[in-house]
N, C-alpha and C positions, 0 to 999 in steps of 0.2 A: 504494500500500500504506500502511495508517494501522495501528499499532500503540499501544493505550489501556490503559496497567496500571494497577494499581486495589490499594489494599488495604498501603499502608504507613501508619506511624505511630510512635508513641512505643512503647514495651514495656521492661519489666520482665527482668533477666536469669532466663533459667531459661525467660522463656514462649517463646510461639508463635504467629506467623502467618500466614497465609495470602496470597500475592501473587497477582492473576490479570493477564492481559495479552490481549487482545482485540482478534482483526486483522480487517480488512478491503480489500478491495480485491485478493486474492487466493487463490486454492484453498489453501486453510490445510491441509487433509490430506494434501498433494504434499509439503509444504514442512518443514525442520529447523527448530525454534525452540526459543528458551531464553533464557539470564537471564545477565548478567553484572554486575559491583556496582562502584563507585570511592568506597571509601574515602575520609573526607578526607584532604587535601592526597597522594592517595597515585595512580597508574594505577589504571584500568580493570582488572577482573580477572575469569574466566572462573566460574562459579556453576554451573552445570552446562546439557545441550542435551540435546534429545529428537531423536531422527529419525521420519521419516515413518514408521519401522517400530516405534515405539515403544524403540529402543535408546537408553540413557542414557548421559551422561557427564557427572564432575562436579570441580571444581576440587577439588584436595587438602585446602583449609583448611576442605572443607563437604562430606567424606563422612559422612554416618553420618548428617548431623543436619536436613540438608536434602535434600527428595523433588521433583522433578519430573514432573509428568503434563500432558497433555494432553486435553479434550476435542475430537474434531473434530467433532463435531456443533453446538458452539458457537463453532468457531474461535479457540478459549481454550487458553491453556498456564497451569499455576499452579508455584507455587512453596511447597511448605510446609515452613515453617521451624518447626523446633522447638530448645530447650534453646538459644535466642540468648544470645551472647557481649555484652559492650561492642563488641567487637572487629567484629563484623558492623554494625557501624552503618555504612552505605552510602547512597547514590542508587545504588537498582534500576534497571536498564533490562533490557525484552524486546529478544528480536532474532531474526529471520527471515531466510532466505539463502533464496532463492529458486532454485527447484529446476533451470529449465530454462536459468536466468542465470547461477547463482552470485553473483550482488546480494545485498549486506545491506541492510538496514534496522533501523531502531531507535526504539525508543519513547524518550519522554521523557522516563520514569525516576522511580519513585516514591521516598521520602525513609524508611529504615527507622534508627530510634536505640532503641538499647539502652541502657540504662542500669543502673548497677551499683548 
């Protein structure tokens, strides 16, 4: 399973962007995936997860403001971030639990900074 996100950067507080994450090496439509974020110098923390059935969940500090979808046709999850914080400056990483395993997996985490 190879998991490739795409789409961090530098931004502006107030704006918005778009993160994608793109697996392969497995049936991506069986399987739960989503985004979790590590702050500097701070844990890993939960961004929010899709299910196969398209059911949503999302950490507290990123209701409202960040949307997660899935295409299975492209075996992409994105992440759209909008009205970013300073505060959301993180290394992204996707993550996929494998359906028939309960295995994770993790991508290697895009670099997103906000700036005030």
């Amino acid at each position: 399973v190879q998991l490739q996100a795409s789409g961090g950067g530098l931004v502006q507080a107030g704006g918005s962007l778009r993160l994608s994450c793109a697996a392969s090496g497995v049936s991506f439509r069986l399987n739960a995936v989503g985004w979790y974020r590590q702050p500097p110098g701070k844990q890993r923390e939960l961004v929010g997860t899709i299910s196969s059935t398209g059911a949503t969940t999302y950490g507290d500090s990123v209701k409202g403001r960040l949307t997660i979808s899935r295409d299975n046709s492209r075996n992409t999850v994105y992440l759209e971030m909008n009205s970013l914080k300073p505060e959301d400056t993180a290394v992204y990483y996707c993550w996929l639990r494998g359906w028939s395993t309960g295995n994770v997996y993790w991508g290697k985490g895009t670099q997103v900074t906000v700036s005030s």
